[in-house]
C-alpha positions as CSV (number, residue, x, y, z in Angstrom):
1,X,0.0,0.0,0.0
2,X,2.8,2.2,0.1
3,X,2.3,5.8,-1.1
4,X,-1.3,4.9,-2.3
5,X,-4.5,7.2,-1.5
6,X,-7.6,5.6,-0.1
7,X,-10.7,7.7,0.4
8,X,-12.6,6.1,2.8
9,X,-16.4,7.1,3.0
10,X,-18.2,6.0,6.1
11,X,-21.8,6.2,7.2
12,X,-20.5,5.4,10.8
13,X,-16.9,5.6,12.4
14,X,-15.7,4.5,16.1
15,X,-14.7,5.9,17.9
16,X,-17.7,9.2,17.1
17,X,-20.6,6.2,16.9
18,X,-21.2,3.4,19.1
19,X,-19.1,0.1,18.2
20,X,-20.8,-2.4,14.9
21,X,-19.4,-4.3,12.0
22,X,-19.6,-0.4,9.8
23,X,-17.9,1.8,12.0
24,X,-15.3,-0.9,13.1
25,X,-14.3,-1.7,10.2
26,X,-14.5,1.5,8.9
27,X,-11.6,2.3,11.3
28,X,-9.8,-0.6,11.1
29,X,-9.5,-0.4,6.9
30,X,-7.8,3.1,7.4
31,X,-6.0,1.7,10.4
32,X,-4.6,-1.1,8.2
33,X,-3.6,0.9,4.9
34,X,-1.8,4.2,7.5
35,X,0.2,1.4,9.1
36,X,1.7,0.0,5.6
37,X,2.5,3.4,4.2
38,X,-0.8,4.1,2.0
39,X,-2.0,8.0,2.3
40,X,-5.2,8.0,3.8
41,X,-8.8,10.6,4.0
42,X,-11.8,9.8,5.9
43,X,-15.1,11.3,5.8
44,X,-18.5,10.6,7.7
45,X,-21.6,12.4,8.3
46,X,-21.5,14.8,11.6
47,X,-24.4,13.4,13.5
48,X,-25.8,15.4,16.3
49,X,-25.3,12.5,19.1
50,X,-20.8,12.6,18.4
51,X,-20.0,14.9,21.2
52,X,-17.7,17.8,19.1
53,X,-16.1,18.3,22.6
54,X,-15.1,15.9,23.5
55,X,-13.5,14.3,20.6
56,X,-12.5,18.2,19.4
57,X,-14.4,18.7,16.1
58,X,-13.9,22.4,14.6
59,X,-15.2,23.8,11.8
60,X,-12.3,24.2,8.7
61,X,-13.1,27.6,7.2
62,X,-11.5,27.0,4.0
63,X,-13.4,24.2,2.9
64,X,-16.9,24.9,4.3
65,X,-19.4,27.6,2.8
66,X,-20.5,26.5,-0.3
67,X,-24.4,25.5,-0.8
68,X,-25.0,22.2,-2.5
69,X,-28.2,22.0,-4.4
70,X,-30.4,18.6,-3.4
71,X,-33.8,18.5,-5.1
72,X,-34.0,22.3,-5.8
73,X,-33.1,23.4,-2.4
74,X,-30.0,25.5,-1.2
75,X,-28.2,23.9,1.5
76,X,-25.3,25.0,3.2
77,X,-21.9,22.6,3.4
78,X,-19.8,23.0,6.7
79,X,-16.5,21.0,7.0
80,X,-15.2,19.7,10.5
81,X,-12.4,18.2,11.4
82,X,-10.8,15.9,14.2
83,X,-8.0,13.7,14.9
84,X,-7.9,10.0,16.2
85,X,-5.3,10.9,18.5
86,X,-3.6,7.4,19.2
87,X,-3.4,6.5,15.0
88,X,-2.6,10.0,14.2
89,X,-5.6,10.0,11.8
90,X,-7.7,12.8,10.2
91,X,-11.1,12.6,9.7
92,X,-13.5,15.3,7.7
93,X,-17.1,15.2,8.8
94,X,-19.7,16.5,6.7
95,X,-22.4,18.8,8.3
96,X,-25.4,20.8,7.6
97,X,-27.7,22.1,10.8
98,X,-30.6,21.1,8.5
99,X,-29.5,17.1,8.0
100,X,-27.4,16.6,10.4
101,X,-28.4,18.3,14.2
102,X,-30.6,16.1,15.0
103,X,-29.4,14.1,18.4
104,X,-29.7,10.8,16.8
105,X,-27.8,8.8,13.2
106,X,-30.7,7.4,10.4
107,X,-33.7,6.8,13.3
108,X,-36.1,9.0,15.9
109,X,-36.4,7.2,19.4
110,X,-39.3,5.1,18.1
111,X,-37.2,3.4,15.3
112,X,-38.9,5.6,12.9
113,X,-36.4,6.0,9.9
114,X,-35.9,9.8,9.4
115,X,-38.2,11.1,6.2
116,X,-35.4,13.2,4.7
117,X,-32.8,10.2,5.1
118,X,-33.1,10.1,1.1
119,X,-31.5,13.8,0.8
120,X,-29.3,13.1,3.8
121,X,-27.2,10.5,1.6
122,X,-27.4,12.9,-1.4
123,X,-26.2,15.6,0.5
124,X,-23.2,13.3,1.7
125,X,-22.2,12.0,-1.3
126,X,-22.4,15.4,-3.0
127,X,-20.8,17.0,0.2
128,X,-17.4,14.4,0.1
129,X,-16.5,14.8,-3.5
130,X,-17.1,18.6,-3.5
131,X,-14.4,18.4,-0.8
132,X,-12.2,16.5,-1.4
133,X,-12.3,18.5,-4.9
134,X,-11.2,21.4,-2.6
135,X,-8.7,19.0,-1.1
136,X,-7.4,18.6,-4.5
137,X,-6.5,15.3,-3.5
138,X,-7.1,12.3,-6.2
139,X,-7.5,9.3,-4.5
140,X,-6.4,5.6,-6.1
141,X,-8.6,3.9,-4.9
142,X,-12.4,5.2,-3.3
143,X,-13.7,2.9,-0.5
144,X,-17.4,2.9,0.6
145,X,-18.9,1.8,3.7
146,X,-22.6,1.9,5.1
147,X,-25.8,3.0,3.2
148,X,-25.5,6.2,3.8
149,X,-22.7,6.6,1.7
150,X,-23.9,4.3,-0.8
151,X,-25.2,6.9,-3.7
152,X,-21.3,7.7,-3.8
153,X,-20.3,5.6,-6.3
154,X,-23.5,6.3,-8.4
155,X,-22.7,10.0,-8.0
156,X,-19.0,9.7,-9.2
157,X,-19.8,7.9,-12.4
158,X,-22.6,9.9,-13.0
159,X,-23.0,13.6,-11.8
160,X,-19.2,14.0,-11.3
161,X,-18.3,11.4,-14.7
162,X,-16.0,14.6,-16.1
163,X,-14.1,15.2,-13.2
164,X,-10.6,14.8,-13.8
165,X,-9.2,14.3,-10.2
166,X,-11.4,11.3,-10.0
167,X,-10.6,9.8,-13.8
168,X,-8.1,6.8,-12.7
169,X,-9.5,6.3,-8.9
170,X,-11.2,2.9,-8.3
171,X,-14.4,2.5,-6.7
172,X,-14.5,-0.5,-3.8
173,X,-18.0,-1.0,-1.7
174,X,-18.2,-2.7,1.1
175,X,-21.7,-4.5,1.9
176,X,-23.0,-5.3,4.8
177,X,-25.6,-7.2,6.6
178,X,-29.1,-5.7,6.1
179,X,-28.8,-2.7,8.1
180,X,-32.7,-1.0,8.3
181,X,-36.5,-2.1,7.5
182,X,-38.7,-0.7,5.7
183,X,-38.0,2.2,2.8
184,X,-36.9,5.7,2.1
185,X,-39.0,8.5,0.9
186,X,-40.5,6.8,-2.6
187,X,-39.7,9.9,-4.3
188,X,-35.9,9.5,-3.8
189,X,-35.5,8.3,-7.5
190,X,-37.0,11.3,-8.7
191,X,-34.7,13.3,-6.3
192,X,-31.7,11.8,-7.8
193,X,-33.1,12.4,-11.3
194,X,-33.0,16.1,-11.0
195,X,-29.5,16.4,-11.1
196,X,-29.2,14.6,-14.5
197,X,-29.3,10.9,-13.8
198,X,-31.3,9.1,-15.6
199,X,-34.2,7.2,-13.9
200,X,-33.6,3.9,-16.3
201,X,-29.7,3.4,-14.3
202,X,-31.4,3.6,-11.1
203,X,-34.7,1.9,-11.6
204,X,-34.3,-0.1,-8.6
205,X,-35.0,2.3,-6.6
206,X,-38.0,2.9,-7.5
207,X,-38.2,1.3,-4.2
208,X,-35.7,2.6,-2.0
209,X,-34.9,-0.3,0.6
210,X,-31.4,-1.4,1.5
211,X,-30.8,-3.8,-0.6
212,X,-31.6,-1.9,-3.4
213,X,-29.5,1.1,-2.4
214,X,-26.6,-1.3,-2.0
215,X,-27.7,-2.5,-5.7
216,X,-27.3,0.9,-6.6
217,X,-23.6,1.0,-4.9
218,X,-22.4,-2.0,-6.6
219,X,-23.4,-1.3,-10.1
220,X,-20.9,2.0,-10.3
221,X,-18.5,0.3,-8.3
222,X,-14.9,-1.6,-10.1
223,X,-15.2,-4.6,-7.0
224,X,-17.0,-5.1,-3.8
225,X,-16.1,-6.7,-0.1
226,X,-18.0,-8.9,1.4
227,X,-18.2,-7.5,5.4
228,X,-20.7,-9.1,6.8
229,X,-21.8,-13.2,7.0
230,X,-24.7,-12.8,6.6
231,X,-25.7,-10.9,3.7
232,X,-29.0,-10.6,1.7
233,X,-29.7,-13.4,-0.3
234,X,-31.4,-11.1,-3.0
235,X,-28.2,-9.3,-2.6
236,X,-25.6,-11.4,-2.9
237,X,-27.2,-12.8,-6.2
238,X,-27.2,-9.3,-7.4
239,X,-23.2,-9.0,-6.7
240,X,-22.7,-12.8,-8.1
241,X,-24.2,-11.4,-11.6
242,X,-21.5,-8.8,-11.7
243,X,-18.9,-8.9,-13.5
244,X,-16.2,-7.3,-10.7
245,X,-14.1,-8.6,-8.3
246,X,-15.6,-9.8,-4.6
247,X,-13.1,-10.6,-2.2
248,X,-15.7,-12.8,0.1
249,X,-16.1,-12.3,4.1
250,X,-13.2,-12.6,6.2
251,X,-13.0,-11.9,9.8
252,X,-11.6,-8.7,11.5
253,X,-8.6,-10.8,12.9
254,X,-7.9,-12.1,9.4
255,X,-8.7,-9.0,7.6
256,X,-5.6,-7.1,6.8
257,X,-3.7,-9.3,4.1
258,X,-6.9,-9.9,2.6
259,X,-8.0,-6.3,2.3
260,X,-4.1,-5.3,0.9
261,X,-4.0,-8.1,-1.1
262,X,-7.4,-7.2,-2.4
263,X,-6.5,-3.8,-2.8
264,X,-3.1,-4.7,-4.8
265,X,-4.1,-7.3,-7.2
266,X,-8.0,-7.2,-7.9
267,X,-8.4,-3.3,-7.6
268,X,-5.5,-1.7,-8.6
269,X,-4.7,-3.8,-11.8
């Protein structure tokens, strides 16, 4: 991994979010590829319940204060910033008071699925590459964890598909297992379609559950990790139909050569 860049886009991150297979593994990737000498950028939403004090978020001026348009609407992108002080890592976090306040991740204290979860993940996707743009930072290789940041990959090789600092980067997703019930707001599709993508490459989500989001990931992406056991049947058909590499599931103790050597010789070739 030496001297490689690997973009890692998280919808959750230990230590900011309680401990699961996402936001462990989420850390541990990074954790892996700043050890052997690979350059590294992390970004995750800024959720209203990751105490900014105590893990000393601040705002980075430079980067925050442009508006990103989702479904017609004006809303403002702030940048934040913090350290994981024992790995000497960086991590950006994107915010908006609008999306992202709230004292809670993708749910209300009932369970309730947040209505605007659908703009949420636009506003992420849109928010990372828009900054990392600013970063002027061209990543080798792009890796995407959670459904939250699964309209990344869609919105690279779509909506950003002339973007030169993104021309030679590869796209990796990682899937998990099923993470919520239910769907998003129906009219996501339609949502997406107003910034120029056509409905017909993203008529699964016609309805928006997980498994078709994750659909959605793995069509843009060049290969996909397996980071769960237990995936979703209908899912894992979908990836077997693909014609990309999938490293399947290993476990967190046997991770790290399988993940490099993923990396090396399936993504990078």
């Amino acid at each position: 991994m030496n001297g490689k860049k690997i973009l890692f886009v998280s919808s959750e991150l230990v230590p900011y979010l309680p401990e699961n297979e996402v936001s462990l593994m989420s850390y541990e990737a990074p954790r892996m590829v700043n050890s052997n000498g690979g350059q590294i950028r992390i970004f995750m939403p800024r959720y209203g319940n990751i105490n900014e004090r105590r893990h000393q978020l601040h705002e980075v001026i430079r980067l925050s204060g442009m508006n990103l348009v989702i479904n017609d609407m004006d809303m403002p992108l702030i940048i934040k910033v913090a350290s994981i002080p024992r790995e000497r890592i960086q991590v950006y976090f994107i915010d908006n008071d609008e999306y992202f306040k709230r004292k809670s991740t993708f749910a209300d204290e009932e369970g309730t699925l947040f209505p605007d979860n659908d703009q949420r993940a636009i506003f992420f996707a849109k928010g990372v590459v828009e900054t990392v743009k600013k970063l002027n930072w061209n990543p080798d290789i792009i890796h995407v964890h959670g459904w939250m940041a699964s309209l990344l990959p869609l919105y690279l090789r779509k909506y950003y598909a002339d973007e030169p600092l993104f021309a030679d980067s590869k796209i990796v997703t990682s899937v998990y297992k099923k993470a919520f019930d239910g769907e998003l707001d129906k009219d996501m599709i339609k949502k997406i379609a107003f910034d120029g993508i056509q409905e017909e490459s993203i008529s699964s989500l016609n309805a928006p559950n997980y498994n078709n989001l994750l659909k959605v990931a793995v069509d843009f992406s060049d290969a996909v990790i397996l980071a769960a056991e237990e995936i979703p049947e209908d899912l894992q058909q979908h990836i077997s139909n693909l014609q990309i590499p999938v490293l399947p599931y290993v476990s967190l103790q046997e991770f790290e050569e399988a993940y490099a050597n993923f990396y090396n010789t399936e993504v990078l070739t």
